[in-house]
C-alpha positions, 0 to 999 in steps of 0.5 A: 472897635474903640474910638481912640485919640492918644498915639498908638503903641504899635508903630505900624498904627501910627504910620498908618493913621499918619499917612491918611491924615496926611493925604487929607491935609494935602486936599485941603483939610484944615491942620488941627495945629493953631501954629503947626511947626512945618508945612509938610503935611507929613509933619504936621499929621504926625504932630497932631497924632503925636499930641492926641488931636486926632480920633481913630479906630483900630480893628478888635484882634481876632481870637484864634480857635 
């Protein structure tokens, strides 16, 4: 698995990774925005996805015998 920070291509990626950083903001977790342009943390962790503050992982393709 590669460590990433820029946005993924893949659009189901990018919701995917979205969605779990929102949940993280609603439990508390401290936006990695210094002044985020909404307060919904849906918002938020697409913007901070989109700007290449988050790291994440996405699984090696399997190759096919």
């Amino acid at each position: 698995m590669t460590v990433q920070n820029q946005p993924p291509a893949n659009k189901f990626a990018f919701v995917h990774i979205a969605a779990k950083r929102a949940r993280q903001l609603q439990t508390g977790a401290p936006s990695l925005l210094p002044n985020p342009r909404s307060s919904k943390p849906t918002r938020v962790a697409m913007e901070e996805l989109s700007r290449g503050l988050l790291e994440y992982e996405l699984p090696e393709k399997e190759e096919e015998d």
